[in-house]
N, C-alpha and C positions, 0 to 999 in steps of 0.2 A: 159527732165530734166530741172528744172528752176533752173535760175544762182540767184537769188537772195532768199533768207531764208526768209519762209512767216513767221509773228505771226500768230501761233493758237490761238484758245479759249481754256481756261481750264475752268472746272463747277467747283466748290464748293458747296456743299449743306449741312446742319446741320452740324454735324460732321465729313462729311466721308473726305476722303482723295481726293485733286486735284488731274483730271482726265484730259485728252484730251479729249475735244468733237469730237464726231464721225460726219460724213459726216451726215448721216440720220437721226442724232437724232436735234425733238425739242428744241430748246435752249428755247423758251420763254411756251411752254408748261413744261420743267425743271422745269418752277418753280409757274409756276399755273394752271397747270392739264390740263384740257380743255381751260383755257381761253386763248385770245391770247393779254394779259396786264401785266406786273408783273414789280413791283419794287424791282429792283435790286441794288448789290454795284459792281463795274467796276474799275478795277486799272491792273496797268502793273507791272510786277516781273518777273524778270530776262528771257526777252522777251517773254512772255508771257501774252498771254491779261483774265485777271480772272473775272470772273465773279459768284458772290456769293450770296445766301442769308443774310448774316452776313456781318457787317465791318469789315475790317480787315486794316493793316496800308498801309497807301496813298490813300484809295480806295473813292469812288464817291458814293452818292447814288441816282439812276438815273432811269427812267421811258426804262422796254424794252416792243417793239412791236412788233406783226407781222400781215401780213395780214389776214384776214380770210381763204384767201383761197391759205396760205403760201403752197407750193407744201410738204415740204418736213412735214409739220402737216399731210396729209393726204394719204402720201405717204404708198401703202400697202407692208404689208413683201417681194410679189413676186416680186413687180417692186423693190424694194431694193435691193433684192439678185439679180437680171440683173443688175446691175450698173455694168460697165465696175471696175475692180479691180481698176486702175489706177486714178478712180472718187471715189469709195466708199471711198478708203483709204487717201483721200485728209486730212480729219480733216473739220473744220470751219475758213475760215478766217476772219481776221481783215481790216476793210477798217475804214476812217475817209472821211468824206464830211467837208468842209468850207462853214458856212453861211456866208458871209463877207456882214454885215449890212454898209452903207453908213450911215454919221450923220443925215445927213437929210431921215435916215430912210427909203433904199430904199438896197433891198437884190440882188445879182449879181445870176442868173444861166446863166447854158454855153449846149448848147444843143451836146449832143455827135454825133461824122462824121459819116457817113452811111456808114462807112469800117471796125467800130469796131465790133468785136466778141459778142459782154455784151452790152443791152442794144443800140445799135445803132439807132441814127437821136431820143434819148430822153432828154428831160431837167431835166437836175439835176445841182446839187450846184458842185465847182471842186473837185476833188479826187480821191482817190485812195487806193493801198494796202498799209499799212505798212513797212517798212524797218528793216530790221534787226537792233536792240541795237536803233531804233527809240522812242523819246516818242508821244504821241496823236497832240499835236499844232504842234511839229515840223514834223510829216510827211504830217499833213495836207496843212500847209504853203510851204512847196517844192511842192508835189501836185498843189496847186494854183498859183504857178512858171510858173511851167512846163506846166501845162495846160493854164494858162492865161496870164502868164508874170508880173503879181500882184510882186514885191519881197517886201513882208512885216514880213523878217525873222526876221529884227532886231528895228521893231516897236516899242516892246514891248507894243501891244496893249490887252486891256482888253479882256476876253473870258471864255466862259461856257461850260461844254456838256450840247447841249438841251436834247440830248435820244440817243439811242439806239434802232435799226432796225435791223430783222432778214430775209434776205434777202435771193432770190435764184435763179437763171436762168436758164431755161426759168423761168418767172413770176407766169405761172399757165403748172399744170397738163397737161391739155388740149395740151398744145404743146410739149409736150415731156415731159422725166425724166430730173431730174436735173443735171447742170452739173457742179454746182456752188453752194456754201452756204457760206453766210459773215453775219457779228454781223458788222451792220457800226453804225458807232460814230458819231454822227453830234453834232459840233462844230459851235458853235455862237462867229465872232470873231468880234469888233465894231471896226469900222477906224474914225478916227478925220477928213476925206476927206468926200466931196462930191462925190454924185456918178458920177457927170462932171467930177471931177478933175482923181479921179481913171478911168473913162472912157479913160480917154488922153491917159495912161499907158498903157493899154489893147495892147498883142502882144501877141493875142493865135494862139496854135500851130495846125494848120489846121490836124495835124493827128490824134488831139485827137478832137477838139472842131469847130463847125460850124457854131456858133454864141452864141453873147451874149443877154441878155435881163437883165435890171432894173426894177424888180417888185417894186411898192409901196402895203402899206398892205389894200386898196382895193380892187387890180386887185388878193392879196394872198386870201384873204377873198372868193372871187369867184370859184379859183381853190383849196382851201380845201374843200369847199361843194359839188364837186364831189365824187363820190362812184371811188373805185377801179378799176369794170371791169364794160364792155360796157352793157348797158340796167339794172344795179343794181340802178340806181334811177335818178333822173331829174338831171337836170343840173342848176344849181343857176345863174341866170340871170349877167351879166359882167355889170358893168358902161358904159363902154365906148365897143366900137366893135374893134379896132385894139389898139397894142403898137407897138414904137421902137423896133425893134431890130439891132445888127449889125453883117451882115454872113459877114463870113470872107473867100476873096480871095487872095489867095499868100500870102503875107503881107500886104494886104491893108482890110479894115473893109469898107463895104456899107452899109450903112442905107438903112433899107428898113420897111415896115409895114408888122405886122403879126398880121392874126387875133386871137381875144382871146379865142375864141371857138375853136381853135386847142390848147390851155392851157387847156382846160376843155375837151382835150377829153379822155376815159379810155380804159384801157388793154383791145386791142377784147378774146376774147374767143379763137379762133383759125387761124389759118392765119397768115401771116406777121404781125407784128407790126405797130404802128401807130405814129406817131407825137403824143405826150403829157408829163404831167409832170410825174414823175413818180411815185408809190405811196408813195414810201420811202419818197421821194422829199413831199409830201404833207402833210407828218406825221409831218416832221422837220420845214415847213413850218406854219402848226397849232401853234405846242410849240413857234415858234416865234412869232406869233399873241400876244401869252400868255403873253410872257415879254414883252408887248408895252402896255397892259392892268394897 
């Protein structure tokens, strides 16, 4: 039993009445059939995260995605009805990501520990689930806390949703059924600091994060022109062959070099997982391209 009350998703669609979304159902095929693009309106009401095709009061209207080859889009009746009861009946959670942009224009990911359940030893932006009676900045910004030691609750710095991501774990079919579905929120939030000065700050918490890295947006540039999974198309050449990063030991941060072709590498098909960004991570990563355009 979990001690903490997740946000669901609820759909809205034309006229009918707000629903809980089901574990197995398409959120982003919801609302454009086959494709996997749809512009949505996204707003929180009385802890629940909605999602509609219509606006409605407080609500956002915002780009959702998913990947092509989202597990639970192609998920067949049989393997549905085998979900363990205790998975079907989850619902869809709510996650939020922090893009926490540097002024000089330089975006913070945090690569998750290779002891986590979701997604272990990948790079994404910091975050997490939802809180109960939480809103979207403010569970993001604890997230960025806790995970990096960032504390920028009471900044009040500028911020956007870039999108919304229709996420599922495992990544793809090929590795099992899902055991996981989240609709995460990625959040563009801009700091008046450099990414030195925020660097200094940095006191992540070795059980969630294994290192940081400061992309600038031609090393992002490179890792959105990868495809999602392994051998789906070339790989876009990097400027440079290694960055900065800094793995974190006990409390102390080491610089070290990592090469950027392990930024560029994608979801294998089957097998363990690999060192890379992830695609969510690359989606959210594009739309910020977008705002610097």
């Amino acid at each position: 039993m979990e001690s903490v009350k997740r946000v669901l998703v609820y759909l809205g669609k034309e006229t009918s009445l707000l629903q809980c979304a089901k574990f197995v159902q398409g959120i982003t095929g919801h609302y454009a059939s086959s494709q996997d693009r749809a512009m949505v309106n996204c707003g929180l009401d009385q802890n629940r995260f909605i999602i509609s095709d219509r606006p409605f009061s407080g609500s956002r209207e915002v780009e959702l995605q998913r990947p092509a080859f989202c597990p639970i889009k192609i998920l067949t009746a049989d393997q549905a009805a085998s979900l363990p009861a205790e998975i079907a009946s989850r619902g869809v959670d709510v996650g939020v990501a922090i893009l926490l942009q540097s002024v000089n224009q330089k975006i913070l990911l945090t690569r998750r520990s290779k002891g986590l359940h979701i997604f272990p030893n990948v790079w994404v932006p910091p975050g997490g689930h939802m809180e109960d009676g939480e809103q979207l900045l403010d569970a993001g910004l604890r997230e960025l806390q806790e995970e990096t030691g960032l504390n920028l609750r009471d900044a009040n710095l500028p911020w956007s949703i870039l999108g919304l991501w229709e996420s599922a774990f495992p990544p793809l079919l090929s590795r099992g059924l899902p055991t996981r579905h989240h609709i995460v929120a990625y959040l563009l939030v801009s700091s008046n600091e450099t990414h030195q000065e925020l660097q200094e700050k940095l006191r992540p918490d070795e059980q969630e994060v294994s290192a940081c890295a400061w992309l600038d947006p031609e090393i992002v540039e490179c890792v959105v022109a990868t495809e999602g999974v392994k051998d789906s198309g070339s790989k876009s050449p990097a400027l440079q062959t290694s960055i900065k990063i800094s793995e974190v030991h006990g409390r102390s941060l080491i610089q070290k070099d990592l090469a950027v072709s392990t930024l560029l590498n994608t979801a294998p098909v089957d097998g363990e997982d690999t060192e890379r960004v992830s695609t969510g991570t690359k989606y959210a990563l594009a739309l910020w391209l977008e705002t610097l355009r």
